[in-house]
Structure formats: structure tokens, C-alpha cells
FINU-157843 format. One record per residue (C-alpha): residue number from 1; residue in three letters; z, y, x. Coordinates in Angstrom, 3 decimals. Each point is the difference from the previous one (the first is absolute). Layout:
 resi resn       zz       yy       xx
  NUM  ALA        Z        Y        X
...
END
This chain:
 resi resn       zz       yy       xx
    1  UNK  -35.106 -106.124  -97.918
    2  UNK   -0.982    2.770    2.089
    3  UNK   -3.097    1.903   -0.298
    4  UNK   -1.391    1.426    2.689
    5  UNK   -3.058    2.964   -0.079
    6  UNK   -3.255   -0.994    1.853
    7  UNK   -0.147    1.988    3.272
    8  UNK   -2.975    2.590    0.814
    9  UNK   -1.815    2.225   -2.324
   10  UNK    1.986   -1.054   -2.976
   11  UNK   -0.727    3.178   -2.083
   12  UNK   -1.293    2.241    2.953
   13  UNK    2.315    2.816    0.623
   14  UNK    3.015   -0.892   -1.764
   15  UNK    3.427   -1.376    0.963
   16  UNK    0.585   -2.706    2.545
   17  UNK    1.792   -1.751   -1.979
   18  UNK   -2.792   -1.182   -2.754
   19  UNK    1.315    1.908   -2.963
   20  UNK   -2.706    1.882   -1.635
   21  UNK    0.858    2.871   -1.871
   22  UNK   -3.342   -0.458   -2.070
   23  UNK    1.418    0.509   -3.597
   24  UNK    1.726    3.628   -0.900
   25  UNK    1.183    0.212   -3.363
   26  UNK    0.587    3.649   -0.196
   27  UNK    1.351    2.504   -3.649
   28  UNK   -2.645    2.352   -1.127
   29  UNK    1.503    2.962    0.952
   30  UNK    0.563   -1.318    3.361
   31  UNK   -3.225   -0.490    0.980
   32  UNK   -3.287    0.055   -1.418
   33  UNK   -2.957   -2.018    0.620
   34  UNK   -3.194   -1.519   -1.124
   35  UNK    0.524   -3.653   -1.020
   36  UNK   -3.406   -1.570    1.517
   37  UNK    0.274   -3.104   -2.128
   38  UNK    0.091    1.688   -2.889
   39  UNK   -2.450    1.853    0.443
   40  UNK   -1.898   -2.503    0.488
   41  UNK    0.132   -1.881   -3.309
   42  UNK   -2.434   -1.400   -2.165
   43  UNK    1.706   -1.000   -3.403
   44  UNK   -1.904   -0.855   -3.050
   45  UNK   -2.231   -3.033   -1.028
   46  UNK   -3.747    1.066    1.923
   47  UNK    0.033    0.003    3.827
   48  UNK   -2.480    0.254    2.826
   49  UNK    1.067   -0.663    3.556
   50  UNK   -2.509   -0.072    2.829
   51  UNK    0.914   -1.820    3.249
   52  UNK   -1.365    1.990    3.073
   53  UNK    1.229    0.880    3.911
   54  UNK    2.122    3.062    0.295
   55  UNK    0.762    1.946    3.436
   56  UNK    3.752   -0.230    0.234
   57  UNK    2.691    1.567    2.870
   58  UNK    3.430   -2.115   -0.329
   59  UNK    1.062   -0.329    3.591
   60  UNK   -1.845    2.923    1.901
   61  UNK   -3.186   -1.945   -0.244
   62  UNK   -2.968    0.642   -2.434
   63  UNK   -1.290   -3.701   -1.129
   64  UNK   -1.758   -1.174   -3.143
   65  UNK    1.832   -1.717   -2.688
   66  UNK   -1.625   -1.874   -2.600
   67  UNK    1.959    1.424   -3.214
   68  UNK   -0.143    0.719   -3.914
   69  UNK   -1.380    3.156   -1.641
   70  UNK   -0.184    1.566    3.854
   71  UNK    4.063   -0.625   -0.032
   72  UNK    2.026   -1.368    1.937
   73  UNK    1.953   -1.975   -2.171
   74  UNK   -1.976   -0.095   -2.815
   75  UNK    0.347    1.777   -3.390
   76  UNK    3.680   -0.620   -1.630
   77  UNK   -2.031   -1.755   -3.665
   78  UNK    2.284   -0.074   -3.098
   79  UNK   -0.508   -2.023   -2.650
   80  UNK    1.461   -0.987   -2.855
   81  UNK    1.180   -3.662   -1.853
   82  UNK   -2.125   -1.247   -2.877
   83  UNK   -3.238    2.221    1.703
   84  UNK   -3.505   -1.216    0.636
   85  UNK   -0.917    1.678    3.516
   86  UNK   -3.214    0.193    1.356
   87  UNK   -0.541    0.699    3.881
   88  UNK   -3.188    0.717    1.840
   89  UNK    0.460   -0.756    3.727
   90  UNK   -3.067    1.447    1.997
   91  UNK   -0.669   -1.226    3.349
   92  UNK   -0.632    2.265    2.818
   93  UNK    0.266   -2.166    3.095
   94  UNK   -2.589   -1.590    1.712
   95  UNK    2.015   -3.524   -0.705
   96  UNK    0.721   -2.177   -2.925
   97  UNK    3.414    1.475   -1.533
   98  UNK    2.460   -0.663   -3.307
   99  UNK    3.655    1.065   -1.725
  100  UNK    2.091   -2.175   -0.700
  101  UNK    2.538    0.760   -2.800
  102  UNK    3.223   -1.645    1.743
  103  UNK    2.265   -1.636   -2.481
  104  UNK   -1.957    1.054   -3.284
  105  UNK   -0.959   -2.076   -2.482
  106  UNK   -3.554   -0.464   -0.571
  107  UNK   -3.133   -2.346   -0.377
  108  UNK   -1.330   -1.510    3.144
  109  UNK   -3.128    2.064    0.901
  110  UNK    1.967    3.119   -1.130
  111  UNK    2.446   -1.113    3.178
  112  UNK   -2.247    1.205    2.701
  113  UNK    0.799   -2.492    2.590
  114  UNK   -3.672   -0.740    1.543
  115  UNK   -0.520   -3.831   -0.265
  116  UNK    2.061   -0.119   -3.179
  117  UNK   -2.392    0.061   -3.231
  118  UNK   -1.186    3.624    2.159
  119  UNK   -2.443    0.185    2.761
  120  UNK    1.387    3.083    1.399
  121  UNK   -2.075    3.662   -0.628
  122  UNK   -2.680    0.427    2.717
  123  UNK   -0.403    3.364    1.416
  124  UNK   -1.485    2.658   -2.198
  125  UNK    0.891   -2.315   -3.300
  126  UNK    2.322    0.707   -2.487
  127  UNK    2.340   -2.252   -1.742
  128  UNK    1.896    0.214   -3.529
  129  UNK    2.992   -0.760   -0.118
  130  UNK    1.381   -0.199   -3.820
  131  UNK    3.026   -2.190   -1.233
  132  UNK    2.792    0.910   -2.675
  133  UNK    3.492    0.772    1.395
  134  UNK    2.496   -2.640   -0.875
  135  UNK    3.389    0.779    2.285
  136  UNK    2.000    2.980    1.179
  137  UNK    1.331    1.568    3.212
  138  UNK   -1.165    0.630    3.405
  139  UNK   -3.077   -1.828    1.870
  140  UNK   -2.158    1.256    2.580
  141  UNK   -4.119   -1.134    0.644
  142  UNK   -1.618   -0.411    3.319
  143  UNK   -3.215   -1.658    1.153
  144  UNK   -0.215   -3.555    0.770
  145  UNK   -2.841    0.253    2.337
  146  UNK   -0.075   -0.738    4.052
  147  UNK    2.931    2.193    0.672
  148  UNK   -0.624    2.827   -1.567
  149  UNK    3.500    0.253   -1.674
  150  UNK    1.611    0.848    3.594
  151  UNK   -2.711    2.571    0.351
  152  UNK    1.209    1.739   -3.042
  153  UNK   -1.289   -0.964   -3.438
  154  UNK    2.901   -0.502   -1.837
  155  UNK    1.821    1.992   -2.776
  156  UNK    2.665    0.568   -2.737
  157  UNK    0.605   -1.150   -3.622
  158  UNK    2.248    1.032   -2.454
  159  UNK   -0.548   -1.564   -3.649
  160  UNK    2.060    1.633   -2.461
  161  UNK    1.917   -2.355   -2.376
  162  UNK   -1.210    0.165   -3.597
  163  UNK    3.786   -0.704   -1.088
  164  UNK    3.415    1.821    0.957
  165  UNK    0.780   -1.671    3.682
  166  UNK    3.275   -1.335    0.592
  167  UNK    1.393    3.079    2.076
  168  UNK   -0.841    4.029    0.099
  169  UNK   -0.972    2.012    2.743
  170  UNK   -1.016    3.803   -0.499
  171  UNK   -2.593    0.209    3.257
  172  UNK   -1.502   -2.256    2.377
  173  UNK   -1.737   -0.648    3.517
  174  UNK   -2.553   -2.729    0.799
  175  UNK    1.207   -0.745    4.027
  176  UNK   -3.134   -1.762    1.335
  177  UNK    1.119   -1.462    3.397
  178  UNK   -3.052   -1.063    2.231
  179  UNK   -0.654   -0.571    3.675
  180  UNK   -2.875    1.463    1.947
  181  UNK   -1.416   -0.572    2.737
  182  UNK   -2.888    2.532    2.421
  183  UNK   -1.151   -3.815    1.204
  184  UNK   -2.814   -1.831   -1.920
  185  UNK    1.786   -2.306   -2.216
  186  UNK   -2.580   -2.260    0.901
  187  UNK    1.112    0.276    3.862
  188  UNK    3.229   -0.719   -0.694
  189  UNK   -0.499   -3.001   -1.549
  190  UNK   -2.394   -1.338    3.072
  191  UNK    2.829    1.076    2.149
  192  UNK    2.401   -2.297   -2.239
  193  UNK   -2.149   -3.073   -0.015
  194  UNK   -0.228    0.807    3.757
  195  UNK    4.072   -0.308    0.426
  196  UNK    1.547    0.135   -3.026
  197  UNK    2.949    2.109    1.365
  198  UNK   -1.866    2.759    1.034
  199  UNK    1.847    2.371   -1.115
  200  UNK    3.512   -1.692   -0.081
  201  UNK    2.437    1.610    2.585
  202  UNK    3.586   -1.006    1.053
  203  UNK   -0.931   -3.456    0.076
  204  UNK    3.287   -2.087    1.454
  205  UNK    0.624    0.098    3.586
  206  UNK    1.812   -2.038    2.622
  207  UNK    2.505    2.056   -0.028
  208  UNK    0.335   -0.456   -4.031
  209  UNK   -0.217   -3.562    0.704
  210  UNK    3.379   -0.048    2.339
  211  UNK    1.546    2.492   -2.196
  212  UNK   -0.818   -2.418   -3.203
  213  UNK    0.867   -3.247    2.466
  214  UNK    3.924    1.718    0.923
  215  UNK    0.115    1.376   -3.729
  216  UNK   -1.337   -3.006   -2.230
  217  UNK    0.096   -3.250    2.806
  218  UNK   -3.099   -1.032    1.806
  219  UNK   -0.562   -2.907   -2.536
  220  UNK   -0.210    2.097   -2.559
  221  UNK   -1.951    2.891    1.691
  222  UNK   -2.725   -2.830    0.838
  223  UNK   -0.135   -1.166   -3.196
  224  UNK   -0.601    3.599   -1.369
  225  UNK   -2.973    0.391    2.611
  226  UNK   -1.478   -3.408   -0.987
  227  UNK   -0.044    0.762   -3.376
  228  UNK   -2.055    3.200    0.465
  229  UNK   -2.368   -1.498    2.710
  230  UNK   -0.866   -2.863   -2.660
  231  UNK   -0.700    3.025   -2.437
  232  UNK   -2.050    1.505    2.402
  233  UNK    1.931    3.200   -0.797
  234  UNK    2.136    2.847    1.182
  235  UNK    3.515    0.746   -1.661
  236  UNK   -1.152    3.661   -0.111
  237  UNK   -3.152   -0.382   -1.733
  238  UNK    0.637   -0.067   -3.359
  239  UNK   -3.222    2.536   -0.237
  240  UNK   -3.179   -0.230    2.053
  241  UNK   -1.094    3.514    0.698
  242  UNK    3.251    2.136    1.183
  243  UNK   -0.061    3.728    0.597
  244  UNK   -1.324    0.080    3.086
  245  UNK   -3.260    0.232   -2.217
  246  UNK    1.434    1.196   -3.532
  247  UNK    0.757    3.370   -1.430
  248  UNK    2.119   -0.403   -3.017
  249  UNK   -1.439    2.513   -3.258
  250  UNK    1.953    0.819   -2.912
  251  UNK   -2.559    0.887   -2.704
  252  UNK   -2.767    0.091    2.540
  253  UNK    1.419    2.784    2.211
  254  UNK    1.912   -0.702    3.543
  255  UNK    3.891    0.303    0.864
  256  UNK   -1.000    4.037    1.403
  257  UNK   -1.189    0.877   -3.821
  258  UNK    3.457   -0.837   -1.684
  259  UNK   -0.783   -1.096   -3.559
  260  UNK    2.035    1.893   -2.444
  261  UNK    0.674   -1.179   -3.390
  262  UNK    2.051    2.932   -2.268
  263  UNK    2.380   -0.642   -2.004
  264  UNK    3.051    1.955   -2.306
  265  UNK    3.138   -0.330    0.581
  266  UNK    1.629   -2.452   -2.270
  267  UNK   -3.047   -1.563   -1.478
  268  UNK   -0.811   -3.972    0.419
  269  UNK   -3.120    0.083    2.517
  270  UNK   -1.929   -3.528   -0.479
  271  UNK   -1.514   -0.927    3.688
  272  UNK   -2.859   -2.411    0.099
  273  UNK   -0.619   -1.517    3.118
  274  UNK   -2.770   -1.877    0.732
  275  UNK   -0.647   -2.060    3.356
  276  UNK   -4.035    0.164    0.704
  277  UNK    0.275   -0.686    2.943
  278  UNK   -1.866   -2.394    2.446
  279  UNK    2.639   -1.491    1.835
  280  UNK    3.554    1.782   -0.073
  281  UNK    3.519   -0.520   -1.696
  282  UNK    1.988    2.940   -0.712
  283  UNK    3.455   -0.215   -0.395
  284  UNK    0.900    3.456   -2.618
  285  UNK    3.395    2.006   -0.313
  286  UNK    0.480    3.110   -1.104
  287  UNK    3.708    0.941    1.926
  288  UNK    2.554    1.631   -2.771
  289  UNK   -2.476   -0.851   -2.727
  290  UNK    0.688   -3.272   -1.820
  291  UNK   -3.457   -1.842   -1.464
  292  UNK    0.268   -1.874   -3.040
  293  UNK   -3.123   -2.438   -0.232
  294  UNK   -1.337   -0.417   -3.127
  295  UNK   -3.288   -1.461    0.572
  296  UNK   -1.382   -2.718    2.481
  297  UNK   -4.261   -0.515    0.083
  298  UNK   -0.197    2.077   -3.403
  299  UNK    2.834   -2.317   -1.420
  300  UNK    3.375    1.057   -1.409
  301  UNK    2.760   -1.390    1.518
  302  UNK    3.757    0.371   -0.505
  303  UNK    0.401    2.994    1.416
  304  UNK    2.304   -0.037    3.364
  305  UNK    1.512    2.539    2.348
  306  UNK   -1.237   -0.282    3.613
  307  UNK    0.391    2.372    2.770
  308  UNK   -2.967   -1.718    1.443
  309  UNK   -3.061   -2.286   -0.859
  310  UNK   -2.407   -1.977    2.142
  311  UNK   -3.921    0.473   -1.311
  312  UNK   -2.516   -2.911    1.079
  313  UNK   -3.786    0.428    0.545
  314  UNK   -1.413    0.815   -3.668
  315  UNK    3.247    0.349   -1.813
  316  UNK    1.417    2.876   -2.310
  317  UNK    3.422    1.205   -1.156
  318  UNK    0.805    2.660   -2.427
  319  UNK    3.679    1.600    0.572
  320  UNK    1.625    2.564   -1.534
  321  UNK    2.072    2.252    1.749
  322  UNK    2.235    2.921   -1.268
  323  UNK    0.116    2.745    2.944
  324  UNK    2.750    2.556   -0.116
  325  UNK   -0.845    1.505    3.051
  326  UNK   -2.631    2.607    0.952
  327  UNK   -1.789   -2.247    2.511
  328  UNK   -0.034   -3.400    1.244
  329  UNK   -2.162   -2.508    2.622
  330  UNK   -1.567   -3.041   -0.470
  331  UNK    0.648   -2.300    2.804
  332  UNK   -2.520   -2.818    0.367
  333  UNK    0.929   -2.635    3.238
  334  UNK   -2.842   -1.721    0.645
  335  UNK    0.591   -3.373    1.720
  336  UNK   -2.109   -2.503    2.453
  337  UNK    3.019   -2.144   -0.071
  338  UNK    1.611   -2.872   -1.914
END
């Protein structure tokens, strides 16, 4: 199966070809840098978060995101198994907002999906959050209002296991992979109930239809178009919103920022990446770096060698990987097609 890159704007200013050199994992003494995730956790048991509008400049263009702690993502917050935590979520907006606490365990109103035992917290109210910690590995939260989520509330979690884990790393990187867009999410999503493939390019052609009719038989080429026309679908639009619109972030910064994670040579570097965002897939390799993945949604798994994974909407891997060089590149392909 082939996958092809979406066609315009896919990460703005890098290579035609829709690889995005987003992730460097570089040695210490090659190259030193300030890891913005880190410092940017919150770790402990007590937290306050305040949900607010933030100026932001991804693309060239100064627009307000709706975001965490004035961050875009929001704070990295470490916990730990078998703790009680306690989270105090101010709202700053002039809307209704929430956090949702994706895949964690937890009573019902402590879930913060609005309509679900939790009316949502009205502007200028504050909500507490509290529930004890009952699983390990690495979540992320966002909000679960109108559509703020796309406009940027979302973050990391890492809960630390309160037994010896399966495997051993010596450091690690959260990889937060979002899309953004300098378009209201909320006009994109009129433009979609408008025509649903707005933004879906390199639709089939006649010509495509010949080529398929002299390559496959004409009985079978009509069949495949029939099939699709009773889906009321395109064979390219396995996502909605392309990159015509979409800048692709890694931790909240743009493809021109190059995220650096550090590493030393010879150590086991865990990588946990995270898919937050609103409507992309993200197909992951790291080329002459093997990943071994070693958990799945904050689940162990058997641990397997891959050269490269596919990560959904909302889903997390942790991989270790054991770099010998002094440098390498993260290539993420994202992909509009099936």
C-alpha cells in the first residue's frame, strides 16, 4: 500500500516530498539546547492550570490560541501510581471550558467531559479536579468543549510506575504531535459541513479512470467507483482537513524550530509519542535507528522491532531506541490517503 503525502503547505517550508525532519535526536556534546517540554513540567500531587487565550506566531501569522498555563502545549504533568492528585483548572475564557484526562482512570464527574456527571466550568469558575492514580505510562488531557482541543488545549502525561517496569531506559522525550491550523477551527468545520471534501485534493480524474479501466478492466474500475459513490466518499480522504490548512507541531513548535531531544551515545533513550492531534495520522521512522515498542495507550506490550509505526488520532507509543550515532531525524509522513 502506498502512501502518498498531502500536497500544499504540508509543514510550510520543508521538503517536497512530505518528510518532516521535525524530531532531532542529537549527543550532548553535539549540540546543546533547551528542552521546552521539560521545562515545562509540573510533577508532584497539587496543580493549578488556568485556561486563557495566548498570542501565538506558528506560520508567519500572529493569532490567538486558546492554551494551558499561557503554553502552547500545555505543561508536561508527572505523576506518580498509587497518588491522590488534586488539580485546580481556572477558567479564563469568556466560554464554558473542561480537561479531560484521556485514558485515565477515574470517577465520572472527575472525567471532565461536559454533559457527563460535569456541567462544564463557566468562565471565571474554577473546577477541582482530584482522583487517586491507579495505572502507569503515557496519557495526554485536552478540553472537551466546542473545539477547543484543535485550538490548542491539550497536554502531556507521564505517570511513573510505582513498581520496576518491564524494560529500562536511561532518558526520555515526550513527542507531542499536533496539527494547527491560522483558520478558526470553528470555520473549518462550517466549511466541512458545507462540502465535506474541502480540503481533499487529488481527487481521481478521467484520466485515472482510463488508466484504472486499461490497468484493472472497466468492470472492475466501475465497480470500484460505485462503491465509493454509495459511500459518499473519496479514496483519498482518509482525513478531513489536509494541509492545505494544517501546520504539523512537534511539541508545540513548527517544522522551522527543529525540536531537539539530547541524548549520549550508547544509552537507551525512551521516546513517548503522543498523537493530540485534531485530525492527522502520522506514519513515524527514525532511518538507521531501529524502535523497539514497548508500550501501546500506557500498556505494555511484547516489545517488537519496527522501523516504522503508524499513530491514530489520540493514541501513544513508548519506544526505546539505542542511538550510536551523534545525530539522527525523525521522519513523520503524514498521509490524506488510504
Amino acid at each position: 500500500m502506498e502512501l502518498k503525502s498531502s500536497r500544499r503547505n504540508f509543514i510550510k517550508g520543508i521538503t517536497a516530498t512530505g518528510l518532516v525532519g521535525g524530531l532531532g535526536l542529537r549527543t550532548f556534546d553535539a549540540f546543546s539546547a533547551v528542552n521546552l517540554m521539560q521545562s515545562r513540567t509540573l510533577a508532584g500531587t497539587d496543580f493549578d492550570l488556568f485556561i486563557g487565550e495566548t498570542p501565538l506566531n506558528i506560520t508567519g501569522k500572529t493569532r490567538y490560541a486558546k492554551t494551558i498555563n499561557a503554553g502552547l502545549p500545555g505543561p508536561l504533568l508527572r505523576w506518580k501510581e498509587g497518588d491522590t492528585v488534586t488539580l485546580r483548572v481556572k477558567n479564563r475564557l469568556s466560554e464554558p471550558t473542561s480537561v479531560h484526562w484521556h485514558g485515565i482512570i477515574l470517577p465520572a464527574n472527575m472525567d471532565g467531559v461536559p454533559g457527563l456527571s460535569f456541567h462544564g466550568i463557566e468562565p471565571d469558575d474554577t473546577y477541582v479536579y482530584s482522583f487517586k492514580i491507579k495505572q502507569n505510562g503515557t496519557y495526554w488531557y485536552h478540553s472537551h468543549s466546542g473545539l477547543q482541543e484543535q485550538e490548542g488545549v491539550y497536554g502531556p502525561i507521564i505517570i511513573d510506575a510505582a513498581e520496576p517496569e518491564p524494560f529500562q531506559w536511561d532518558s526520555e522525550h515526550v513527542v507531542l504531535l499536533t496539527d494547527w491550523s491560522d483558520e478558526k477551527a470553528s470555520d473549518i468545520l462550517a466549511k466541512l459541513k458545507k462540502q465535506s471534501d474541502y480540503y481533499n485534493f487529488a481527487k481521481p480524474t478521467a484520466t485515472d479512470f482510463f488508466r484504472d479501466a486499461r490497468e484493472k478492466g472497466l468492470a472492475n474500475t466501475l465497480a470500484d467507483r460505485k462503491m465509493w459513490a454509495e459511500m459518499k466518499m473519496n479514496p483519498t480522504d482518509l482525513a478531513d482537513v489536509s494541509g492545505f490548512t494544517y501546520t504539523y507541531l512537534m511539541n508545540g513548535q513548527g517544522p522551522g524550530k527543529n525540536w531537539t531531544g539530547l541524548f549520549r551515545k550508547g544509552e537507551k533513550v525512551r521516546l513517548r509519542f503522543i498523537n493530540g492531534s485534531a485530525m492527522s495520522y502520522f506514519d513515524v521512522r527514525i532511518p538507521g535507528l531501529k524502535m523497539t515498542v514497548v508500550a501501546a495507550d500506557g500498556q505494555y506490550v511484547t516489545p517488537v522491532s519496527v522501523d516504522e509505526f503508524r499513530i491514530a488520532v489520540a493514541e501513544t507509543y513508548d519506544v526505546i531506541v539505542e542511538p550510536t550515532d551523534d545525530a539522527y531525524t525523525a521522519l513523520l509522513n503524514k498521509s490524506n490517503f488510504c
